[in-house]
mmCIF file of the N, C-alpha and C atoms, coordinates in Angstrom:
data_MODEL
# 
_entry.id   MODEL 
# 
loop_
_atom_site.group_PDB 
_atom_site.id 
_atom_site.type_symbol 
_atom_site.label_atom_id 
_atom_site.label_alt_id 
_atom_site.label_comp_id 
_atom_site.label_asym_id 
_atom_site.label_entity_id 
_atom_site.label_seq_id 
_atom_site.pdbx_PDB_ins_code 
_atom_site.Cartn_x 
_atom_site.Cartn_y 
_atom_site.Cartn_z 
_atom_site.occupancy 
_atom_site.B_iso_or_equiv 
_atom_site.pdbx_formal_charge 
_atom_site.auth_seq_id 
_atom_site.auth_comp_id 
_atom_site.auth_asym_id 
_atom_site.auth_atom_id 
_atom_site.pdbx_PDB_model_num 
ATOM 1   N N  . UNK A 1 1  ? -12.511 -18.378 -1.011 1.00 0.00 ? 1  UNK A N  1 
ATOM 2   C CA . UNK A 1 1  ? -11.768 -17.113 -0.839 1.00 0.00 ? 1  UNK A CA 1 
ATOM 3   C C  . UNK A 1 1  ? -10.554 -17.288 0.081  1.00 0.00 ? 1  UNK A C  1 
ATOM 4   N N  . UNK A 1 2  ? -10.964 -17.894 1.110  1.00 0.00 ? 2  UNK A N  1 
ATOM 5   C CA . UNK A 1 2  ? -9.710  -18.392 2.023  1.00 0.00 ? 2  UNK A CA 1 
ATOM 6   C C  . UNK A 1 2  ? -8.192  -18.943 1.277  1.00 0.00 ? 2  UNK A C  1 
ATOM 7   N N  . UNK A 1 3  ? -8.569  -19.650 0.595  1.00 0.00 ? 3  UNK A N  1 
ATOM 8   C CA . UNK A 1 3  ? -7.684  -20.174 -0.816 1.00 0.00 ? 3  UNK A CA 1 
ATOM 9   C C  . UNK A 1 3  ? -6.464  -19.296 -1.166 1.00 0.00 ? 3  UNK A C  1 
ATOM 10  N N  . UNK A 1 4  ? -7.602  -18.225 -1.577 1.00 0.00 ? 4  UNK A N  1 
ATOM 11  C CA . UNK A 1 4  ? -6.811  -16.921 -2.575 1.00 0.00 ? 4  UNK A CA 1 
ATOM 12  C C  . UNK A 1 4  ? -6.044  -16.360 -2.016 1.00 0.00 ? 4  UNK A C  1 
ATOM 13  N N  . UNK A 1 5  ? -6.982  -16.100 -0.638 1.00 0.00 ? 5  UNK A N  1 
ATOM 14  C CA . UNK A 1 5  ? -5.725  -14.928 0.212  1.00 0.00 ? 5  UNK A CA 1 
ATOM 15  C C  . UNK A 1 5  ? -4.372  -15.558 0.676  1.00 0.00 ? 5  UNK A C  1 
ATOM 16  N N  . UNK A 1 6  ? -4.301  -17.259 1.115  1.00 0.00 ? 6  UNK A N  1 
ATOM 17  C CA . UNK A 1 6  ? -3.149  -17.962 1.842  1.00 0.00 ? 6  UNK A CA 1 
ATOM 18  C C  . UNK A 1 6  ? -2.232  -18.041 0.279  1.00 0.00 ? 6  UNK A C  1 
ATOM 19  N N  . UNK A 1 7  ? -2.932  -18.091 -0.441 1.00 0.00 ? 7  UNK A N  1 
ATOM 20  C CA . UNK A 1 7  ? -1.760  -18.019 -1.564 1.00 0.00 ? 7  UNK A CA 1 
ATOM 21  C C  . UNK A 1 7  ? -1.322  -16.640 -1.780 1.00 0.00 ? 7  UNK A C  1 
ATOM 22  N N  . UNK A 1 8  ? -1.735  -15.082 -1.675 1.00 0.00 ? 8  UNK A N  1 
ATOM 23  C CA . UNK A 1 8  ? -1.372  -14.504 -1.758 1.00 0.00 ? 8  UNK A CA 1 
ATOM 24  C C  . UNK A 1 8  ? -0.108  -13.920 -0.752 1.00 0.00 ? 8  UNK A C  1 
ATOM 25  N N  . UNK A 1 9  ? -0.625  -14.254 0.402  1.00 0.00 ? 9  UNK A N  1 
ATOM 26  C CA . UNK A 1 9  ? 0.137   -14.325 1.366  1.00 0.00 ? 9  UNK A CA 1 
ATOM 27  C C  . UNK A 1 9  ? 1.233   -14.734 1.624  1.00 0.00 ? 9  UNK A C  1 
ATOM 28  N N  . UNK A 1 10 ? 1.454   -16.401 1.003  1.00 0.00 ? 10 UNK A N  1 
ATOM 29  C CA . UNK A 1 10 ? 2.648   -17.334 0.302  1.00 0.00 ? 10 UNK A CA 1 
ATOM 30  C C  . UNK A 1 10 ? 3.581   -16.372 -0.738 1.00 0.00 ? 10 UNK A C  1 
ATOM 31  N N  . UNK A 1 11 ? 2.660   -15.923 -2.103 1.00 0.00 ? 11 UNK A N  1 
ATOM 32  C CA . UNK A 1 11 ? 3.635   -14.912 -2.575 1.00 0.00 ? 11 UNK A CA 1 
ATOM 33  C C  . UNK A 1 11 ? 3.805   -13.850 -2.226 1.00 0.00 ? 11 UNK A C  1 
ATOM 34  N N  . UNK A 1 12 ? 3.376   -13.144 -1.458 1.00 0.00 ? 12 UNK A N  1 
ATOM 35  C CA . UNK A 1 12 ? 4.254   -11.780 -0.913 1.00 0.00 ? 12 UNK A CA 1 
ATOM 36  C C  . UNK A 1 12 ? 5.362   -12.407 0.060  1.00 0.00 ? 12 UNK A C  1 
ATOM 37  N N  . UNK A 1 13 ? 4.771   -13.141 0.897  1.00 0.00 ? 13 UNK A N  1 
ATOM 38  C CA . UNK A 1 13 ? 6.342   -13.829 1.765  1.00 0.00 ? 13 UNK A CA 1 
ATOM 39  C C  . UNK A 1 13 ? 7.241   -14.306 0.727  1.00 0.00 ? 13 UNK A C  1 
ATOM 40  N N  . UNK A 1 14 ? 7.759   -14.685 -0.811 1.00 0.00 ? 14 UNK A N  1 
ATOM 41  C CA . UNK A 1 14 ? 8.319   -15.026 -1.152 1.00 0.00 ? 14 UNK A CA 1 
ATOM 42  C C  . UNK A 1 14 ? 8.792   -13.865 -1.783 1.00 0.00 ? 14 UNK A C  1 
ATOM 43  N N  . UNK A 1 15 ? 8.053   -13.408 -1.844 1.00 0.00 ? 15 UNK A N  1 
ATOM 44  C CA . UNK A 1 15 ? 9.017   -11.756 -2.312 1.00 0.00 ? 15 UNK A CA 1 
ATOM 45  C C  . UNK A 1 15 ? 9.528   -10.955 -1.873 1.00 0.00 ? 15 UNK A C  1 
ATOM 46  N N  . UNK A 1 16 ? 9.087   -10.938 -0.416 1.00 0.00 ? 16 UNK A N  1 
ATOM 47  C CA . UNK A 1 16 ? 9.660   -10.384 0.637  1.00 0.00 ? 16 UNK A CA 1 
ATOM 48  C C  . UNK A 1 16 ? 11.221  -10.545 0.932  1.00 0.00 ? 16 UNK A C  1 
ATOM 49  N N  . UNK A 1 17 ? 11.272  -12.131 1.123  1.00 0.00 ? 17 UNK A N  1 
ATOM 50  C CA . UNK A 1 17 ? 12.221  -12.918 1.118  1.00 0.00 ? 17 UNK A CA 1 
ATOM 51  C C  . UNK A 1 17 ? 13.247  -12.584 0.102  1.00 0.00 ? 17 UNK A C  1 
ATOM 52  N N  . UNK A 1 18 ? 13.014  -12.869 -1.380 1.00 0.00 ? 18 UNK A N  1 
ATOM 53  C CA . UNK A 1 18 ? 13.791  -12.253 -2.090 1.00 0.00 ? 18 UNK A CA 1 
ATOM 54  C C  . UNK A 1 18 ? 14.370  -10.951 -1.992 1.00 0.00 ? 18 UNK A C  1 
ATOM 55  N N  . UNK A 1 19 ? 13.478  -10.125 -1.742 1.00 0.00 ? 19 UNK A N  1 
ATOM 56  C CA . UNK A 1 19 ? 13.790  -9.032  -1.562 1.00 0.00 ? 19 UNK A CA 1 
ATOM 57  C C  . UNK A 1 19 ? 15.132  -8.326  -0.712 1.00 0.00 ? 19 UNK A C  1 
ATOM 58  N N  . UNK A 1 20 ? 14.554  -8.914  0.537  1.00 0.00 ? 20 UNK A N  1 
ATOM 59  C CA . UNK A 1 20 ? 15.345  -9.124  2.036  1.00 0.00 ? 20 UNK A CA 1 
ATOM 60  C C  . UNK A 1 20 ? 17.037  -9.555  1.647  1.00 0.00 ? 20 UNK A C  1 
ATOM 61  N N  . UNK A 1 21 ? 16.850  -10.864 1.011  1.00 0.00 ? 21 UNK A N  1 
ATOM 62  C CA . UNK A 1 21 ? 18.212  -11.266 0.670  1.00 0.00 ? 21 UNK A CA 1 
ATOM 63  C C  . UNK A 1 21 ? 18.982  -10.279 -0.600 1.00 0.00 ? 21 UNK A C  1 
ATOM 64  N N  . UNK A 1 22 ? 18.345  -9.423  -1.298 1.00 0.00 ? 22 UNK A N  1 
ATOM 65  C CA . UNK A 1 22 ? 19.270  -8.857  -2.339 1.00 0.00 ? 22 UNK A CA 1 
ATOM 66  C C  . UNK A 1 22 ? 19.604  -7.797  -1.110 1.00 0.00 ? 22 UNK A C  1 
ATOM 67  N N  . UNK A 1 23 ? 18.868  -7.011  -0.167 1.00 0.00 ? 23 UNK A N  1 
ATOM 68  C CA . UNK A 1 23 ? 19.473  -6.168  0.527  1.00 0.00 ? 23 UNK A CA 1 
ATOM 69  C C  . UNK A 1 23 ? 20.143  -6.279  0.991  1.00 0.00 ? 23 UNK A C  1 
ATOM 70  N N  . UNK A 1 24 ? 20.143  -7.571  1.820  1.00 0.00 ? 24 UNK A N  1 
ATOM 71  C CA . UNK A 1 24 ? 21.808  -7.931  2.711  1.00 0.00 ? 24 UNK A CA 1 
ATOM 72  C C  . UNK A 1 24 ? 22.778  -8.177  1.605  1.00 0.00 ? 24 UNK A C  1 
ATOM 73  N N  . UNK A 1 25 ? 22.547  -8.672  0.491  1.00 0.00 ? 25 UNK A N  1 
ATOM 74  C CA . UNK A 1 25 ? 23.814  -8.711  -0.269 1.00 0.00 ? 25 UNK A CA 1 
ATOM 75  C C  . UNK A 1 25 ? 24.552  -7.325  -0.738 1.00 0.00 ? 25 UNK A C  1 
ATOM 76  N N  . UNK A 1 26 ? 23.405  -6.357  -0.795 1.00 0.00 ? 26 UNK A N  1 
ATOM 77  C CA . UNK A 1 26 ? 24.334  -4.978  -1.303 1.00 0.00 ? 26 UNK A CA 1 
ATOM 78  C C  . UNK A 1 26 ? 24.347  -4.497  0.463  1.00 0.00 ? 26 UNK A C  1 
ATOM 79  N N  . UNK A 1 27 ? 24.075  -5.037  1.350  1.00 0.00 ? 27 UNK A N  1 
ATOM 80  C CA . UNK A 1 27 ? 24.607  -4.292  2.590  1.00 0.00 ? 27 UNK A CA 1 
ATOM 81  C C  . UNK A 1 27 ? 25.952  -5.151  3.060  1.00 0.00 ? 27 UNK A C  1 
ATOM 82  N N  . UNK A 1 28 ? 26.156  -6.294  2.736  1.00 0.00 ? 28 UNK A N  1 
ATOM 83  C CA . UNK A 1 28 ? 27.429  -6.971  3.011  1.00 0.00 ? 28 UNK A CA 1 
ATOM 84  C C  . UNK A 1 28 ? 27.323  -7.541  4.031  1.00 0.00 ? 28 UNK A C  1 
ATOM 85  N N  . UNK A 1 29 ? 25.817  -7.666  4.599  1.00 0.00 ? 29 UNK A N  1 
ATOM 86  C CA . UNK A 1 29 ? 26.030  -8.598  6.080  1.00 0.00 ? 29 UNK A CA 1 
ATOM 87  C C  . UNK A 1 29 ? 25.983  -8.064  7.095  1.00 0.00 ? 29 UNK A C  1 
ATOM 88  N N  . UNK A 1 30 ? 25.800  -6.744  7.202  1.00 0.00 ? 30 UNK A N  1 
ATOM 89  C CA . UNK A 1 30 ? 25.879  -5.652  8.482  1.00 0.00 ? 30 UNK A CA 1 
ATOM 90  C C  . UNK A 1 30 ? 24.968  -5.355  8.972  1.00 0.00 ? 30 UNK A C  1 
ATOM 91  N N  . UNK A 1 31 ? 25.395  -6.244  10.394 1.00 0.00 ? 31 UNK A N  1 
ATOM 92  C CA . UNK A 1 31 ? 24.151  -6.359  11.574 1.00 0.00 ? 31 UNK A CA 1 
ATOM 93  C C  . UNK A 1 31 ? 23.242  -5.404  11.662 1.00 0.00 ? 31 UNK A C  1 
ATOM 94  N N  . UNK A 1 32 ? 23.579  -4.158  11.499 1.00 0.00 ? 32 UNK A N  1 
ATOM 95  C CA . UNK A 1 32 ? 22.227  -3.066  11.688 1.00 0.00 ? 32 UNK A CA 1 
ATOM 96  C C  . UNK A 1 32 ? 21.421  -3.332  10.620 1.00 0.00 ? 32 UNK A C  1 
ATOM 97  N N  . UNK A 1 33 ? 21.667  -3.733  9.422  1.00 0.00 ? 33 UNK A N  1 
ATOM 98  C CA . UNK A 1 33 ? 21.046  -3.534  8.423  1.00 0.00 ? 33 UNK A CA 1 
ATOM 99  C C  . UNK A 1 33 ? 19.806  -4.829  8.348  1.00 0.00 ? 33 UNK A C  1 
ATOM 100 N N  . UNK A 1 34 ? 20.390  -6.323  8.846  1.00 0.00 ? 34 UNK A N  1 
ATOM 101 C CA . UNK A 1 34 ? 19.836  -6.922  9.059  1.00 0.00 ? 34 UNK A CA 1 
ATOM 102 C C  . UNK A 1 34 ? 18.704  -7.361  9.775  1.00 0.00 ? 34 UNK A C  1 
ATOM 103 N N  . UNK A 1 35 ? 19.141  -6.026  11.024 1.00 0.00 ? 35 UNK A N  1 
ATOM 104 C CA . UNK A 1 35 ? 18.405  -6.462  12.160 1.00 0.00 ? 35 UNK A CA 1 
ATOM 105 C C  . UNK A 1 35 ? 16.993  -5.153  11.393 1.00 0.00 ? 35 UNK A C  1 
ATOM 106 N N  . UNK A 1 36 ? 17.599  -4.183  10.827 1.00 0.00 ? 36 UNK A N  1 
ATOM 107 C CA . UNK A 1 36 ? 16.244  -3.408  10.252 1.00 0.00 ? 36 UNK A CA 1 
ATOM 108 C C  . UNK A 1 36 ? 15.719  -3.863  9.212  1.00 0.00 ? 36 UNK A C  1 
ATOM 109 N N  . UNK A 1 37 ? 16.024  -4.653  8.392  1.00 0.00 ? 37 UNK A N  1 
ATOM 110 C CA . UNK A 1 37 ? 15.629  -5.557  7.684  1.00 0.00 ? 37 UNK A CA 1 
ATOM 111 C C  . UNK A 1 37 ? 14.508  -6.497  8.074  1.00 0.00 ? 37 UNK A C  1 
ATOM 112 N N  . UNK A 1 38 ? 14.938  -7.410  8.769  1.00 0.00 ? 38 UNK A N  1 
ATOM 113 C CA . UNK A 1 38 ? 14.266  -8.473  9.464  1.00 0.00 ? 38 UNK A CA 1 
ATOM 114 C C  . UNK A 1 38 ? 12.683  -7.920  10.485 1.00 0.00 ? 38 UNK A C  1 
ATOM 115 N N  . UNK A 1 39 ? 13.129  -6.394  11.257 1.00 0.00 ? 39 UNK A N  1 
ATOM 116 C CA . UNK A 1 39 ? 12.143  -5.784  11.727 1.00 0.00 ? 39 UNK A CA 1 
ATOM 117 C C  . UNK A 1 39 ? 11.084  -5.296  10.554 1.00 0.00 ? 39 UNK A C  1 
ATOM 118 N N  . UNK A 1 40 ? 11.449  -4.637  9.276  1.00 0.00 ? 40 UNK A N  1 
ATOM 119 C CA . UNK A 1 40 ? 10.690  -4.363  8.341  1.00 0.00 ? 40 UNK A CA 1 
ATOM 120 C C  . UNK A 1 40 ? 10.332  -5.552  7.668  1.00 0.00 ? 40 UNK A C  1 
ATOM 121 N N  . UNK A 1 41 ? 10.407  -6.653  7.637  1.00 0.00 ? 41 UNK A N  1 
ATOM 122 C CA . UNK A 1 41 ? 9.925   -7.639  6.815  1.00 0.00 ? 41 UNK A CA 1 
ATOM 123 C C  . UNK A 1 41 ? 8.750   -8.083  8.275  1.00 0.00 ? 41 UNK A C  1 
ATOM 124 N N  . UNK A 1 42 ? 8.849   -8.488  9.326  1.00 0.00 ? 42 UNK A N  1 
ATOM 125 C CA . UNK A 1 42 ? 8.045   -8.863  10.331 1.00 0.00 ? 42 UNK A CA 1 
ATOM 126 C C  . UNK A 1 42 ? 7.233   -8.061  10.133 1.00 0.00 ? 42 UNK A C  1 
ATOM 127 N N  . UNK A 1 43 ? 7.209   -6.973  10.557 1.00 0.00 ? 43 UNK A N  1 
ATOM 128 C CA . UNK A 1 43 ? 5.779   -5.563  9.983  1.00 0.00 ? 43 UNK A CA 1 
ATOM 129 C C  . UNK A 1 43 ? 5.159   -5.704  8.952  1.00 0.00 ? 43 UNK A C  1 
ATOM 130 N N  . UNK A 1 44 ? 6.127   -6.182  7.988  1.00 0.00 ? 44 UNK A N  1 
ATOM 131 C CA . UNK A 1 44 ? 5.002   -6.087  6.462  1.00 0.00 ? 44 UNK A CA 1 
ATOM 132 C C  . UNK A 1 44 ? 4.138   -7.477  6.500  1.00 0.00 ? 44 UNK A C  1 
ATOM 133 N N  . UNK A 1 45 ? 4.479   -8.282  6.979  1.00 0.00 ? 45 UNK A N  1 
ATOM 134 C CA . UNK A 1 45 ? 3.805   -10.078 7.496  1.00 0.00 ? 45 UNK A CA 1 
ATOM 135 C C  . UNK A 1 45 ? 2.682   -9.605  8.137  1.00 0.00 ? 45 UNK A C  1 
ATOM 136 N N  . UNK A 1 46 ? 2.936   -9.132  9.239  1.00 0.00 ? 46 UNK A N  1 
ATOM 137 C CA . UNK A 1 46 ? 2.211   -8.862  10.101 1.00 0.00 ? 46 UNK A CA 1 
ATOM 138 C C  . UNK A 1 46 ? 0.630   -7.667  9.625  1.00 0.00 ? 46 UNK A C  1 
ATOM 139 N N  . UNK A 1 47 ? 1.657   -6.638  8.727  1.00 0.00 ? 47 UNK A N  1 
ATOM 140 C CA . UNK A 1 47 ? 0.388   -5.490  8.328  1.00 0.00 ? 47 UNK A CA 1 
ATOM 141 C C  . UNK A 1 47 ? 0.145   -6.559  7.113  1.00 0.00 ? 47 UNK A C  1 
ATOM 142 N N  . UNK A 1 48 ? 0.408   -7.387  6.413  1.00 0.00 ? 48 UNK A N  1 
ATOM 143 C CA . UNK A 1 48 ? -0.242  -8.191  5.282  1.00 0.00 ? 48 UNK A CA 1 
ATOM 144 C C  . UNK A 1 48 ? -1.146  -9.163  5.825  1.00 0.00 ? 48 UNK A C  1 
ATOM 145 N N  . UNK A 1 49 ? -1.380  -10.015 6.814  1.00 0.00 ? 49 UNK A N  1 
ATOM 146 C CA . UNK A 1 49 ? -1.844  -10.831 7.566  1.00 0.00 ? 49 UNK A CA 1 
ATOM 147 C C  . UNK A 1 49 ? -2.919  -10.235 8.465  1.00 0.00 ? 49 UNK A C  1 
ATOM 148 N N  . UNK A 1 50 ? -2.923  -9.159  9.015  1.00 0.00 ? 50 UNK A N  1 
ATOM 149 C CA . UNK A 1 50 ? -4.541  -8.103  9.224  1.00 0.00 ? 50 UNK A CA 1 
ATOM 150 C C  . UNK A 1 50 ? -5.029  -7.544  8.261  1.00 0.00 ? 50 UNK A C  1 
ATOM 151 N N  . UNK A 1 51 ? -4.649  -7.089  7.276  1.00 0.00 ? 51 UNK A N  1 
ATOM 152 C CA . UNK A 1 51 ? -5.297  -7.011  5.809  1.00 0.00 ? 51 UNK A CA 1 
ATOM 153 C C  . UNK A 1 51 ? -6.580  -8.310  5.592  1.00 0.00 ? 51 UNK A C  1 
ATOM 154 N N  . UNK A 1 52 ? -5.484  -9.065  5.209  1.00 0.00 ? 52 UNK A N  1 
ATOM 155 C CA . UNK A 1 52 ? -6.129  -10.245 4.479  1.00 0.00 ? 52 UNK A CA 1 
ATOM 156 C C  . UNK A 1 52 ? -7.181  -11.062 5.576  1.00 0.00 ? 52 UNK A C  1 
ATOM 157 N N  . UNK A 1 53 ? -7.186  -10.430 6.502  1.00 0.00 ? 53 UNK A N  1 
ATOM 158 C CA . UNK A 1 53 ? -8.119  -11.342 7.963  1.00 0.00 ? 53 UNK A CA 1 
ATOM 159 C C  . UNK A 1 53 ? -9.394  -10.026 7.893  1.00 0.00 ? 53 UNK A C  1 
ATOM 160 N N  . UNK A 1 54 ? -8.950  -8.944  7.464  1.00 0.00 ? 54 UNK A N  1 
ATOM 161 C CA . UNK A 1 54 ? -10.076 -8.093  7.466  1.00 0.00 ? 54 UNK A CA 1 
ATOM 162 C C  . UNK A 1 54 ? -11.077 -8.074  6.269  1.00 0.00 ? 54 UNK A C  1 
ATOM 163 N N  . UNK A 1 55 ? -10.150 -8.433  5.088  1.00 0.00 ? 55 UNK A N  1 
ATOM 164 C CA . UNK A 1 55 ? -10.577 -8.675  3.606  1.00 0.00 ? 55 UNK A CA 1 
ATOM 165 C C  . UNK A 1 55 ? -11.902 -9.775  3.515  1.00 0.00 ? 55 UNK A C  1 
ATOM 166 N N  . UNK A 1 56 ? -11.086 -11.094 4.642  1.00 0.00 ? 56 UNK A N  1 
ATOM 167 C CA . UNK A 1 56 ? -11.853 -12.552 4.811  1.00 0.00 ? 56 UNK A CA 1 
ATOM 168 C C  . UNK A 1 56 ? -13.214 -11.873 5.179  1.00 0.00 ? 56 UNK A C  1 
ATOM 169 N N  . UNK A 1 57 ? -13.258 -11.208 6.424  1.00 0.00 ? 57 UNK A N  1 
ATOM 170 C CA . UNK A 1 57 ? -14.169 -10.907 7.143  1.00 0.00 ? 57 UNK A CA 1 
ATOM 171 C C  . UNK A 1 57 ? -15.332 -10.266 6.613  1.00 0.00 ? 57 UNK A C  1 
ATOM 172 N N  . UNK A 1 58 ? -14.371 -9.017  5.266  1.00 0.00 ? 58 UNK A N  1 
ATOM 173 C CA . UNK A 1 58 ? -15.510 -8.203  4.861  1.00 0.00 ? 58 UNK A CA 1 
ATOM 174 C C  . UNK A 1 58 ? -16.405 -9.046  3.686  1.00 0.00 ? 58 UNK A C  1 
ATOM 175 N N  . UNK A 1 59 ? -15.333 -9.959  3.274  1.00 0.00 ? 59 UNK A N  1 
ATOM 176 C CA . UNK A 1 59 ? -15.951 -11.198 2.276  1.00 0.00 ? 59 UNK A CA 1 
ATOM 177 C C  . UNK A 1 59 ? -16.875 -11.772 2.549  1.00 0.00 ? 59 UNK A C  1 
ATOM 178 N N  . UNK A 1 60 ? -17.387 -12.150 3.831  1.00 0.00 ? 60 UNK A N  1 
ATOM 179 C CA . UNK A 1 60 ? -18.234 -13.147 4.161  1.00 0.00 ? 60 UNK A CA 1 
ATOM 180 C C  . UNK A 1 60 ? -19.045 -12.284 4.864  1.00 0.00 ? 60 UNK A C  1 
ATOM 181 N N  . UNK A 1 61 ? -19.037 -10.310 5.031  1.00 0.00 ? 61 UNK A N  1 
ATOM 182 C CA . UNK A 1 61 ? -20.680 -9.880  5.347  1.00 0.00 ? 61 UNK A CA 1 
ATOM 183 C C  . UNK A 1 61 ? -21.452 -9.861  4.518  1.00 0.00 ? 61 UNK A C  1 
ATOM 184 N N  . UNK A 1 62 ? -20.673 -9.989  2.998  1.00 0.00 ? 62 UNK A N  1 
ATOM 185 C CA . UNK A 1 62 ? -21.422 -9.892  1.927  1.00 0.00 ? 62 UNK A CA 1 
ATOM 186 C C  . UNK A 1 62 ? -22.481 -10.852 1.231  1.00 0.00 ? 62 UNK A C  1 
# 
């Protein structure tokens, strides 16, 4: 199970990523946008990464 989730994890960070970069391209590079950008992508890592540690956890009372 450990497996599943680090790969899931791998693809949401890669989509994230994608994601992230089409926004700065229709924002043109503008520092506010980036810097709220970069704060909303850290949060979603972060709320995706206690998910998947709680998921592990509830996996293995079972």
């Amino acid at each position: 199970m450990k497996i599943i989730t680090i790969d899931l994890i791998k693809i949401l960070v890669k989509v994230i990523v994608q994601k992230v970069k089409e926004i700065m391209l229709i924002a043109k590079m503008e520092e506010i946008a980036v810097v709220i950008i970069a704060i909303v992508a850290i949060a979603v890592i972060v709320i995706l990464t206690i998910i998947t540690m709680m998921m592990t956890k509830y996996i293995k009372l079972l």
